[in-house]
C-alpha positions as CSV (number, residue, x, y, z in Angstrom):
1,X,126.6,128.8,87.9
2,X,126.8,129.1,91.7
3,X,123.5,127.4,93.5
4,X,120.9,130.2,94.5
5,X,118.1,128.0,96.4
6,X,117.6,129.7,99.7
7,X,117.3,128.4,103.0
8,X,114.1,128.7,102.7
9,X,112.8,126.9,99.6
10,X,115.3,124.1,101.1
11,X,113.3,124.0,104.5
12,X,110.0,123.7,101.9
13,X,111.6,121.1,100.1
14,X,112.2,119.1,103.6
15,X,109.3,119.4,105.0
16,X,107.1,118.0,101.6
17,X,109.6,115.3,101.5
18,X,108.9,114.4,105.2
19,X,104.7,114.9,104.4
20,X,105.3,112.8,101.6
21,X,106.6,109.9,103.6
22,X,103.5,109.7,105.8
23,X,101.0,110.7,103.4
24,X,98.9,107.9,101.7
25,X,100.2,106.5,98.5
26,X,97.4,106.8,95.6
27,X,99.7,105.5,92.8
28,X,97.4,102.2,92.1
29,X,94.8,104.7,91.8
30,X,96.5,106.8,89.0
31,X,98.2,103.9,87.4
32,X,95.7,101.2,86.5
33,X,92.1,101.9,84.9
34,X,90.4,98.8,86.5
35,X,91.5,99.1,90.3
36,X,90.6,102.4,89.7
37,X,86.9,101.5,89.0
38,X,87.4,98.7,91.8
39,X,88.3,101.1,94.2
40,X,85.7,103.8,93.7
41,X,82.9,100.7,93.2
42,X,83.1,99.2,96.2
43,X,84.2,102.9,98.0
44,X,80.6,103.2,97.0
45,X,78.8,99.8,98.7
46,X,81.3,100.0,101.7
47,X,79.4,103.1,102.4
48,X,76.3,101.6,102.2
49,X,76.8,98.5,104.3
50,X,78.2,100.4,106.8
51,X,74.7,101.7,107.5
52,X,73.1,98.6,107.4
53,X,75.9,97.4,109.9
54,X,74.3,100.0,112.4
55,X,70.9,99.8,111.8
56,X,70.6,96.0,111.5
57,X,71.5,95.6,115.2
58,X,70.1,98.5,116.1
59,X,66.4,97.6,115.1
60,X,66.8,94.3,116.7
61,X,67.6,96.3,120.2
62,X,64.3,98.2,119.4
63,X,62.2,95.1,118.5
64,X,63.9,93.2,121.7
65,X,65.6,95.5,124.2
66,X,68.3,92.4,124.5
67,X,71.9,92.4,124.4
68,X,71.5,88.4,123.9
69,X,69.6,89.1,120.6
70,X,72.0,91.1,119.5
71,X,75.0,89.1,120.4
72,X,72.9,86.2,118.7
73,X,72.9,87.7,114.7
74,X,76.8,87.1,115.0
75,X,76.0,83.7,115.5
76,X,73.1,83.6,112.9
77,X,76.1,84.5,110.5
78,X,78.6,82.8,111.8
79,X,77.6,79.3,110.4
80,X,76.7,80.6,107.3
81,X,80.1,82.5,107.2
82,X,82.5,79.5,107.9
83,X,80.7,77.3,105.2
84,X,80.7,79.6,102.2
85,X,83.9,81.7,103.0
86,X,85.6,77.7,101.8
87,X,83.7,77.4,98.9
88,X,84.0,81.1,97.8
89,X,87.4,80.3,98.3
90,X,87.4,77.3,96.1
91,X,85.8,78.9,93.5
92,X,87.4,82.2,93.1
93,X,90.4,80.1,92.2
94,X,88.4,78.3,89.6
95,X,85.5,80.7,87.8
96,X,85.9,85.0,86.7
97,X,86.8,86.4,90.1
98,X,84.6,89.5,88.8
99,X,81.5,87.4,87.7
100,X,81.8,86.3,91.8
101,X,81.3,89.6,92.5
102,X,78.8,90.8,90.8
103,X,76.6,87.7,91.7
104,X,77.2,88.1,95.3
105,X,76.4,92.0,94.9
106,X,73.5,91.0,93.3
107,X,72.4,88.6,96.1
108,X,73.2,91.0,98.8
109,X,71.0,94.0,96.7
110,X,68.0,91.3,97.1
111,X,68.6,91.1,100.9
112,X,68.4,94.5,101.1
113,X,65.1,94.8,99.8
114,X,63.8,92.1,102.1
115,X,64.6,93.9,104.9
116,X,63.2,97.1,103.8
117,X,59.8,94.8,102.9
118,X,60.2,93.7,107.0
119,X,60.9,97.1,108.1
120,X,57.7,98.5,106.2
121,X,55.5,95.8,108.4
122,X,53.6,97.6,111.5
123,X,55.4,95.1,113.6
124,X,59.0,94.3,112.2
125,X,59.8,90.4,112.4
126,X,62.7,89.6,114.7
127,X,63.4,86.6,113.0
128,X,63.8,88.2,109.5
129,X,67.1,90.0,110.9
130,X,68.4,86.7,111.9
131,X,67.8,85.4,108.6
132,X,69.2,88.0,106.3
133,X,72.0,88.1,108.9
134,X,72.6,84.4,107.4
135,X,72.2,85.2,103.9
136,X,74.3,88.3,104.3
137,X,77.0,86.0,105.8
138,X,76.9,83.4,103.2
139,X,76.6,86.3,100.4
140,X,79.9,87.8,101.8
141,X,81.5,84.2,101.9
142,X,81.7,84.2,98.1
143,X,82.3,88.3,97.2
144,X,85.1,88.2,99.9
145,X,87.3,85.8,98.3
146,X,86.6,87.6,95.6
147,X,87.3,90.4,95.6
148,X,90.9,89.7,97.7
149,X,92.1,87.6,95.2
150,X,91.0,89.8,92.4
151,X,92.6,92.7,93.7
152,X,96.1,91.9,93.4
153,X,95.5,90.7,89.7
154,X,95.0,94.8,89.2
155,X,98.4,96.5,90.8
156,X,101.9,95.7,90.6
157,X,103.7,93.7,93.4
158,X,105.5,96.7,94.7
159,X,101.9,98.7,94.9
160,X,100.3,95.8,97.3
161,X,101.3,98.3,101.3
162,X,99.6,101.0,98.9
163,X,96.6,99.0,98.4
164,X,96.3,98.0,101.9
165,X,96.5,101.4,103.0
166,X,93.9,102.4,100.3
167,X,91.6,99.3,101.4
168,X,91.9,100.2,104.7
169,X,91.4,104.0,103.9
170,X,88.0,103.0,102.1
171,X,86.7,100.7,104.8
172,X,87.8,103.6,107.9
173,X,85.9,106.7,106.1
174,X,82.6,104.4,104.9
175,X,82.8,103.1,108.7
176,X,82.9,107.1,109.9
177,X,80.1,108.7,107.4
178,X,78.0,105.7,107.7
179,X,77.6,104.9,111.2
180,X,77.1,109.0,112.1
181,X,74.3,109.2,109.1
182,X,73.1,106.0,110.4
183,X,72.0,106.8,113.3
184,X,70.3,110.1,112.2
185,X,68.5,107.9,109.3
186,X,67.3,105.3,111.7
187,X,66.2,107.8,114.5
188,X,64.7,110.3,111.6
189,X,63.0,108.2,109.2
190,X,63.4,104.7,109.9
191,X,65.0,101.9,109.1
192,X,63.0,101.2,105.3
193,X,65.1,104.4,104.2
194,X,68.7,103.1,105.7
195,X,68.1,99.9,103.7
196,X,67.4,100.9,100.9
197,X,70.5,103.9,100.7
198,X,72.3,100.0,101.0
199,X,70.6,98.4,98.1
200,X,71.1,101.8,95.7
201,X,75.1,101.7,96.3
202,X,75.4,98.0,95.4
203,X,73.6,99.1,92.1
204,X,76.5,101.5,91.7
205,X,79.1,98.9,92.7
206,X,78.1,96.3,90.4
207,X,78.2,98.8,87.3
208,X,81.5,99.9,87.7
209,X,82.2,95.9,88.0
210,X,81.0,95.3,85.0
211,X,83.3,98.5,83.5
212,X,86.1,96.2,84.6
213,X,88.5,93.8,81.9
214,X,87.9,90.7,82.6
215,X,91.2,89.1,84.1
216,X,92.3,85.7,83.3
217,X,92.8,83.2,85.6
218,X,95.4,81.3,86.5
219,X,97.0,78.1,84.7
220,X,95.5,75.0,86.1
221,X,97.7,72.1,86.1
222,X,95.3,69.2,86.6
223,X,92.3,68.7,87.6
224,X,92.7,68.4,91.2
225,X,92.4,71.9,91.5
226,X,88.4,72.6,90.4
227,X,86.5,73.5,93.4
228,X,86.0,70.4,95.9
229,X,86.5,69.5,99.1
230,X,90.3,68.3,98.2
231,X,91.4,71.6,97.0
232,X,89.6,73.3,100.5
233,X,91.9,70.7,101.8
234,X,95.4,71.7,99.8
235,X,94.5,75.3,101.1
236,X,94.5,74.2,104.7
237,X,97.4,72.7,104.1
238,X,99.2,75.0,103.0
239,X,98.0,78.1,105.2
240,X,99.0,75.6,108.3
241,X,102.5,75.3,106.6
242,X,103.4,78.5,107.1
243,X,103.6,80.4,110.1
244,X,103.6,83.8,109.0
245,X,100.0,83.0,107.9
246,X,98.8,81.2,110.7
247,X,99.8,84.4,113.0
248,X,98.0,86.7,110.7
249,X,94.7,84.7,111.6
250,X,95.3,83.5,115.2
251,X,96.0,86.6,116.7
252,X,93.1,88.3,114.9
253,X,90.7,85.4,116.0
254,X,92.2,86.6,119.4
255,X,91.9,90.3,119.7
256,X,88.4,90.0,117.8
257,X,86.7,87.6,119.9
258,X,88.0,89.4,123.2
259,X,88.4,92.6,122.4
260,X,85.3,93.4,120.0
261,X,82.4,94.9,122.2
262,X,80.5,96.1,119.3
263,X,77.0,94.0,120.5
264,X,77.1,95.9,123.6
265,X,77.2,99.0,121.8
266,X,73.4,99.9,121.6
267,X,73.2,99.4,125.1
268,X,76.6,100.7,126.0
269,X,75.2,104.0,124.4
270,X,72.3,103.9,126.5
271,X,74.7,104.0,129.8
272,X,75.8,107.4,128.8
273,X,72.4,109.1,129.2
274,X,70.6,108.2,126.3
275,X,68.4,106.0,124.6
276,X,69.3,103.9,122.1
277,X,66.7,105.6,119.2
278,X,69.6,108.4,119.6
279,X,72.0,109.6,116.5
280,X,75.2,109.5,119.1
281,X,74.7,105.6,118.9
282,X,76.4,106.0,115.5
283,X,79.4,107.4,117.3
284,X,80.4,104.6,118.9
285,X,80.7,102.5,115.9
286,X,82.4,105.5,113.8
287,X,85.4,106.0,116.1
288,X,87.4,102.9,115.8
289,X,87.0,103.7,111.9
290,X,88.6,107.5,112.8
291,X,91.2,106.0,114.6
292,X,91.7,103.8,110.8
293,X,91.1,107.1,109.2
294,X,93.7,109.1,110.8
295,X,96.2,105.7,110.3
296,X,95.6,104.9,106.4
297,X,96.1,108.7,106.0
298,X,99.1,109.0,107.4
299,X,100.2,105.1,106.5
300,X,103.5,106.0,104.2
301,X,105.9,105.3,107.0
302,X,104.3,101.2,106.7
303,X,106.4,100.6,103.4
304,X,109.6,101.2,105.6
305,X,108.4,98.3,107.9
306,X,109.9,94.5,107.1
307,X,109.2,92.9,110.1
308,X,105.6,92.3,109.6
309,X,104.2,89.8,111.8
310,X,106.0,91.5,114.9
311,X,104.5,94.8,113.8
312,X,100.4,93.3,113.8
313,X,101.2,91.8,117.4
314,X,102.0,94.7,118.5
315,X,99.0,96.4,117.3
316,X,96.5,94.2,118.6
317,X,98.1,94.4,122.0
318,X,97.4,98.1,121.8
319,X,94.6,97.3,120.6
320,X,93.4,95.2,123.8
321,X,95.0,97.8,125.6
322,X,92.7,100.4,124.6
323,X,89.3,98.5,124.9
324,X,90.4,98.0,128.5
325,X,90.5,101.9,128.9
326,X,87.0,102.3,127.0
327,X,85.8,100.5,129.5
328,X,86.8,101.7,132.8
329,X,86.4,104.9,132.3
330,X,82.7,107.1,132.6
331,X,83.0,110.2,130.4
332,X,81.8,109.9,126.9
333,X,84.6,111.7,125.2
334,X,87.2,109.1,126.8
335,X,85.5,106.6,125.6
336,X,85.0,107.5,122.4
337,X,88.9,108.5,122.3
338,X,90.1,105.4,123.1
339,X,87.5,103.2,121.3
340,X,89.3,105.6,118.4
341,X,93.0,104.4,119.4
342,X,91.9,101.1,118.9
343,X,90.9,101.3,115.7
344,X,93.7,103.0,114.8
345,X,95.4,99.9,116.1
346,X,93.3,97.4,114.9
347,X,94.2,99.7,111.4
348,X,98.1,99.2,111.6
349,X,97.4,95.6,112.5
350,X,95.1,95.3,109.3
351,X,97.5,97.1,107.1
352,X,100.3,94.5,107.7
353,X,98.1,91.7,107.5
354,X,96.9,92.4,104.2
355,X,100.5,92.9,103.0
356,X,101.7,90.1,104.4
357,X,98.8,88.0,102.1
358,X,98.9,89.9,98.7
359,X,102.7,90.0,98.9
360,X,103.3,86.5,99.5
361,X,101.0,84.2,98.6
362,X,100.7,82.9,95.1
363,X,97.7,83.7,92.7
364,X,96.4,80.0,91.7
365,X,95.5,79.9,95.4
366,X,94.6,83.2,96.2
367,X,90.9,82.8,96.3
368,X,91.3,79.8,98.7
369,X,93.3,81.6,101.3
370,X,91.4,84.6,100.8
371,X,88.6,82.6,102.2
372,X,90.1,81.4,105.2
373,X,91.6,85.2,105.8
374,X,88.4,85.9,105.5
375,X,87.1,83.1,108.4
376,X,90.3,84.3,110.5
377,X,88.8,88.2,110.3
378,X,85.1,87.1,110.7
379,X,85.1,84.2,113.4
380,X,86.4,86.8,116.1
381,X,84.2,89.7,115.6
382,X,80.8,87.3,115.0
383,X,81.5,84.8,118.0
384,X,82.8,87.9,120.0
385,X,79.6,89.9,119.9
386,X,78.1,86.4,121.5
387,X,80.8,86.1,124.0
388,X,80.5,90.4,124.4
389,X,76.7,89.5,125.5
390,X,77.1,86.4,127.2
391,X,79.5,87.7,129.6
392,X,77.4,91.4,129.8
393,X,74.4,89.8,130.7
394,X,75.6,87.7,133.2
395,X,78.4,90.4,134.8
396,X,77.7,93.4,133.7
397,X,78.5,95.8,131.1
398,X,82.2,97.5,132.2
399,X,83.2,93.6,133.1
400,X,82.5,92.2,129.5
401,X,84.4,94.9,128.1
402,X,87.1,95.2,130.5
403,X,88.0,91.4,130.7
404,X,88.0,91.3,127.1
405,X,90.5,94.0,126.2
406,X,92.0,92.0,129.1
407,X,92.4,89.0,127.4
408,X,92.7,90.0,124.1
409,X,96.1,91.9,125.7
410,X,97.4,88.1,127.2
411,X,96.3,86.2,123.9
412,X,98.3,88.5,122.1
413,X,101.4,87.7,124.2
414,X,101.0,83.7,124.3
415,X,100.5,83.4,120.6
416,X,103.5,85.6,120.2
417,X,105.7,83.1,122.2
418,X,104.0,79.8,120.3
419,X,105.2,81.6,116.9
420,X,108.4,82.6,116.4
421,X,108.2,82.7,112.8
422,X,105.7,84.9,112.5
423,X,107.2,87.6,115.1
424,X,110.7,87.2,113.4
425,X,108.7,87.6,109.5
426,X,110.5,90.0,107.0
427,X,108.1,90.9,104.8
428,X,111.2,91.1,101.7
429,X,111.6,87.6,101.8
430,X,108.3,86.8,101.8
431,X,107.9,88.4,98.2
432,X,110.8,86.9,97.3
433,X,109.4,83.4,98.1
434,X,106.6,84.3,95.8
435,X,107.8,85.3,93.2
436,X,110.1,81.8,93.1
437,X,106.8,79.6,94.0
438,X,105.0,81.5,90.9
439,X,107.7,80.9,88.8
440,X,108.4,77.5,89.3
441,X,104.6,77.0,88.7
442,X,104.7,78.9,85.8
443,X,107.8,76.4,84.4
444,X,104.9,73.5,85.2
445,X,102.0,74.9,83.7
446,X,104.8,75.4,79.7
447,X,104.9,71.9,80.3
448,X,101.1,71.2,80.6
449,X,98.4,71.7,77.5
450,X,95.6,74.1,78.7
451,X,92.8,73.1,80.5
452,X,89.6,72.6,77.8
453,X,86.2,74.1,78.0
454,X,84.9,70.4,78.0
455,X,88.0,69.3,80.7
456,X,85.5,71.9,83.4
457,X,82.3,70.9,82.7
């Protein structure tokens, strides 16, 4: 029987084919229960925090009308950050990655409620933000970890780009809906209310947690590998060992510190023609998450991409590129689109870092590097904000931002040249290397009798 399809279903059938290879992949989604309840858990509390991630700096503006304040919470979590992010590490290799979890979720819920308690006072305490700054730091040091090295325990290796994009999906539209509602809660009924929205989704989070099959943890060979300072060490080693890695943190570290203006924002907003209690306030710190949006919605094309580490340099280049832009230029709707391109950059960049870690490094020390991917991601944005309003107070506004998309550009460029592994990275062989390290650990661990409940304790 002769073929009847018409031209025109054909030109239907190429143009879902072509959608199809842009459009986001939800398969992890449809094929496994528990990333599923993961997923839509922490969809939940990402929402959440990114309201508190507006407000909290935003009531500290209003209490001190000073970008150095601002700038300073980074380094109130910084400290608190570095410590706990290696022994969240440490012990998400070691104890139920989803008992972590829910204990950090837990801790953070009880933060929340102490800064509604401070926001209730007749005269909010300054010093309160700095200290649940702290705890939210060291809080996050141990559900990070986490939750990266759970994740992967929940999708098949050839669904990690999916999972990325997903992640970085979730992260972009919390980062869009909260920020714009934040600044309409704050401005409309205070920042009590914004805090607690926060606490009620990590209620919501940690119930879908505990919906979750526990997953077993990895074969330990010896003891050397309980949490302690010598398997922190053994993780060092063997991020530093690899170059692919180090270029994943490095030239993060760089564009964040630079190229990360989001202290200056409140203030920034302010420049524009209006005062800082305004909703538009929000806007600033939703567009680099539609720039994300638009990215992880359109990320199919990423599974086609092997060179990896050349593809994040690029990205944070552009990225730099972009915050230079955002802050030469004097109409609001610029700057908004271009503080959007760079989060669309800082999305590809993301995207490919994230693959590059699930894909390649091995699960008995996932929770370790997770922690210092987790530093890498961290130390730029939290010192940044101090060097954003260090350099703002003493040159200006338009110079911090400008010389730090500036820099951010030239970093990019140098670390580039100091790592040619990392810039010539096929992602392929990277899996491939996994999948022989797990293996040959996995030929170890036949040889070895389990580890006893008495062995632990």
């Amino acid at each position: 029987m002769a073929d009847q399809t018409s031209p025109h279903t054909d030109n239907q059938k190429s143009k879902r084919k072509w959608l199809s290879a842009f459009a986001i992949d939800l398969s992890p989604l449809k094929t496994s229960r528990d990333f599923r309840l993961l997923f839509l858990g922490q969809f939940v509390s990402a929402f959440g925090s990114s309201i508190s991630y507006v407000v909290l700096p935003w009531q500290m503006y209003q209490l001190t009308k000073s970008n150095f304040a601002v700038g300073m919470l980074g380094v109130a979590e910084f400290v608190p950050m570095l410590v706990m992010a290696f022994v969240g590490g440490a012990l998400a290799d070691f104890i139920d990655r989803r008992r972590l979890i829910v204990i950090a979720e837990l801790g953070l819920t009880v933060c929340c409620g102490l800064l509604v308690l401070n926001a209730l006072l007749p005269q909010p305490r300054a010093w309160v933000l700095f200290v649940v700054a702290a705890l939210f730091a060291a809080l996050n040091g141990v559900h990070r970890p986490a939750l990266e090295s759970l994740t992967p325990r929940l999708v098949a290796p050839e669904q990690i780009p999916a999972v990325a994009s997903l992640s970085m999906f979730r992260g972009s539209f919390s980062y869009i809906v909260g920020p714009a509602l934040a600044g309409l809660i704050a401005a409309g009924f205070g920042a009590a209310v914004a805090f607690t929205i926060d606490a009620a989704t990590f209620v919501i989070s940690i119930l879908a947690l505990l919906l979750i099959r526990s997953v077993p943890m990895p074969a330990k060979l010896d003891d050397d590998e309980r949490p302690s300072l010598h398997s922190v060490i053994e993780g060092l080693k063997y991020a530093r060992s690899r170059q692919e890695l180090l270029g994943t943190y490095l030239i993060d570290i760089n564009a964040m510190f630079f190229g990360m203006p989001i202290a200056l924002f409140p203030a920034i907003a302010e420049s524009f023609g209006g005062a800082s209690a305004n909703p538009s306030v929000g806007l600033f710190y939703a567009m680099p998450a539609a720039g994300a949006l638009v990215v992880s919605l359109t990320s199919g094309w990423t599974s086609k991409i092997h060179r990896h580490g050349l593809a994040v340099t690029i990205a944070a280049a552009i990225w730099g590129a972009a915050i230079v832009v955002f802050g030469l230029v004097s109409n609001l709707w610029l700057a908004l689109f271009f503080l959007a391109l760079a989060g669309a950059a800082d999305a590809v960049s993301g995207v490919f870092r994230m693959t590059i870690w699930n894909q390649t490094i091995p699960d008995h020390i996932r929770g370790r590097m997770a922690g210092i991917e987790m530093i890498s991601y961290l130390t730029g944005p939290y010192l940044g904000n101090a060097e954003a309003g260090l350099v703002a107070a003493r040159f200006g506004l338009g110079f911090s931002v400008v010389s730090g998309g500036v820099m951010c550009v030239l970093g990019s460029g140098v670390l580039a040249a100091l790592l040619p592994k990392f810039i010539s990275y096929d992602g392929r062989e990277g899996l491939a290397r996994k999948e022989a390290e797990e293996a040959e650990r996995a030929a170890q661990t036949s040889q070895q009798p389990p580890l006893t409940k008495e062995a632990i304790l």
